[in-house]
C-alpha positions as CSV (number, residue, x, y, z in Angstrom):
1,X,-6.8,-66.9,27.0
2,X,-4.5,-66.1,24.6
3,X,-6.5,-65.8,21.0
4,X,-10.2,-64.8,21.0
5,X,-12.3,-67.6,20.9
6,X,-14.0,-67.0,18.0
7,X,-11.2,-67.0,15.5
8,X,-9.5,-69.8,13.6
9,X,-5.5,-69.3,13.8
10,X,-4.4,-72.1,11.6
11,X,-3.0,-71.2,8.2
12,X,-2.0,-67.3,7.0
13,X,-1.9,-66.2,3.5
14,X,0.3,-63.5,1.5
15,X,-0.7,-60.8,3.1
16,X,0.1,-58.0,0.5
17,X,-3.5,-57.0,-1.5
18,X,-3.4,-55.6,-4.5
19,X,-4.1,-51.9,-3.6
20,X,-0.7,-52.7,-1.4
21,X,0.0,-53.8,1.7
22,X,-2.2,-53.4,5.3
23,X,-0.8,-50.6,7.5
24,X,-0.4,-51.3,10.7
25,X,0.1,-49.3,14.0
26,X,1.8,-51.0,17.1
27,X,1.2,-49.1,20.3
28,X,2.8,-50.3,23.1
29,X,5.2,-48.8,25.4
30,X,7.3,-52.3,25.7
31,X,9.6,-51.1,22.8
32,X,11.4,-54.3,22.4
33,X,7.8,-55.7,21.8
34,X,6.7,-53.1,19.3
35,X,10.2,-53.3,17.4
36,X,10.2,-57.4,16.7
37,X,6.7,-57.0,16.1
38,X,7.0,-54.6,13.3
39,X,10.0,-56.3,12.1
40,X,8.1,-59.5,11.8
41,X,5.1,-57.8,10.3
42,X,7.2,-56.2,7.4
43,X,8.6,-59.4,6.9
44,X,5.2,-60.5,6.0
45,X,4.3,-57.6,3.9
46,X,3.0,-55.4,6.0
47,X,3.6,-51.5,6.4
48,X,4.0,-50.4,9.7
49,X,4.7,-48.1,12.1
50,X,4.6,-47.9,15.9
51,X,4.1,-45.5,19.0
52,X,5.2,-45.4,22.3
53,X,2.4,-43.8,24.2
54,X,-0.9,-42.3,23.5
55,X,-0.1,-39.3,22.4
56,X,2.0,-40.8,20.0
57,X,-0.1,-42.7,18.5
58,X,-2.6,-40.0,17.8
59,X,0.6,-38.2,15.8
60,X,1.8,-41.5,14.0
61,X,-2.3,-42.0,13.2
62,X,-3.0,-38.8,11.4
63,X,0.3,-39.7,9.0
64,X,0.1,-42.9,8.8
65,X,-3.8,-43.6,8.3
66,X,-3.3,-47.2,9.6
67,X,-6.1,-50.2,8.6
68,X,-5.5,-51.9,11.7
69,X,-4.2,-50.7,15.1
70,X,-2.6,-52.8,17.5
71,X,-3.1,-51.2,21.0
72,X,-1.6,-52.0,24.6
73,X,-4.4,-51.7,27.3
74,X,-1.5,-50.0,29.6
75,X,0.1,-47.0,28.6
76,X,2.2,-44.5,30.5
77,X,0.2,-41.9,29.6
78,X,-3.2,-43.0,28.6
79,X,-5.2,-46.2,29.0
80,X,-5.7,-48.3,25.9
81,X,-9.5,-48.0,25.6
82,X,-9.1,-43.6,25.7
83,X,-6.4,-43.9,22.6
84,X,-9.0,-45.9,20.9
85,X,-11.9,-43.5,21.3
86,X,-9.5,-40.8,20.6
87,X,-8.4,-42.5,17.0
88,X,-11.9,-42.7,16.5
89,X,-13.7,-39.4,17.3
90,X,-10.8,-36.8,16.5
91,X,-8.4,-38.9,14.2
92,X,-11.0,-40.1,11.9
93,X,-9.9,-43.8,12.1
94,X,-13.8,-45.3,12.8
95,X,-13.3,-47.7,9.8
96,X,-10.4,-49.1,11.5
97,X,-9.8,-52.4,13.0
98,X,-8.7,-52.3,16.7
99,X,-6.9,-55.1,18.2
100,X,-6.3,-55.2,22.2
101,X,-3.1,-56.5,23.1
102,X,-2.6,-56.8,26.6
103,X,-0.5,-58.7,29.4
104,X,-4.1,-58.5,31.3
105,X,-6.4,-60.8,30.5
106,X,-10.7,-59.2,29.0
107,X,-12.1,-61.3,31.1
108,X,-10.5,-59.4,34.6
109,X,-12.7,-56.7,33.3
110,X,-11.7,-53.1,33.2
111,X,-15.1,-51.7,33.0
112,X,-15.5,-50.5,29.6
113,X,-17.5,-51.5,26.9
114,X,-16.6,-54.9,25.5
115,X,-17.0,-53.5,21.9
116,X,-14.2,-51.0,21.9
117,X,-11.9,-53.3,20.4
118,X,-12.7,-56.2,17.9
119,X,-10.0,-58.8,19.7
120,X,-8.3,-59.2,23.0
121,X,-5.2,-60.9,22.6
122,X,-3.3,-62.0,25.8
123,X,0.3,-61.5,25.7
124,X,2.6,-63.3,24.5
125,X,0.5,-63.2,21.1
126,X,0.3,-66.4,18.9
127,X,1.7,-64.6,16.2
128,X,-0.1,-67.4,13.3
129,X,-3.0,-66.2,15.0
130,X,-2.2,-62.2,14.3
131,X,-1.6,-63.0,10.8
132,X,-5.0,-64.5,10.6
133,X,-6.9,-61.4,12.0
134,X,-4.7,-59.0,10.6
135,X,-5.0,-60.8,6.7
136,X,-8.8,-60.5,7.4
137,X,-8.5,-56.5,7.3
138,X,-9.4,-54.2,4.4
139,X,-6.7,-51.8,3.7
């Protein structure tokens, strides 16, 4: 599975609103990753920022006040599913969309709560399919 089902990945508009464009947060300790993927999301209009870690992210958060964060399940220092509570409950980002980007694929199960994250994607991302679900979030 590389997409969640439910979403149609065919066809991405400008992505920059009018109130300016979607931040985005890339967590993932795969720096390589994190840097072409915020390199092509600028491309695209976004504003983004990324984090290496947990931790990290929790820093980069407060700052940034991203719309959307993209999160690794496997951290060095935290799992994926703790950042995301954490961004939520003590970072104040419970409006934000949460996107699970992960080598693993949901349906080994890692017994949490399904609902923790809005999408799984399976790495390597379709990155039309990004686009869509990221153009679909309120700044």
């Amino acid at each position: 599975m590389t997409q969640t089902p439910d979403v149609s990945c065919r066809g991405h508009e400008q992505v920059v609103r009018n109130d300016g464009p979607i931040r985005v947060l890339i967590v993932d300790d795969n720096q390589d990753l994190a840097r072409s993927m915020s390199m092509l999301l600028a491309h695209y209009g976004f504003a983004v920022a990324t984090a290496a870690d947990g931790l990290t992210a929790m820093e980069e958060a407060r700052s940034f006040r991203p719309a959307v964060i993209l999160l690794d399940i496997g951290l060095p220092d935290m799992n994926g599913y703790d950042v995301a509570d954490n961004l939520r409950a003590h970072v104040g980002l419970g409006d934000a969309r949460f996107i699970a980007i992960s080598a693993v694929d949901s349906r080994s199960g890692h017994g949490r709560s399904s609902n923790t994250f809005e999408h799984y994607l399976v790495k390597p991302v379709d990155f039309e399919c990004l686009l869509v679900l990221l153009n679909e979030a309120t700044p």
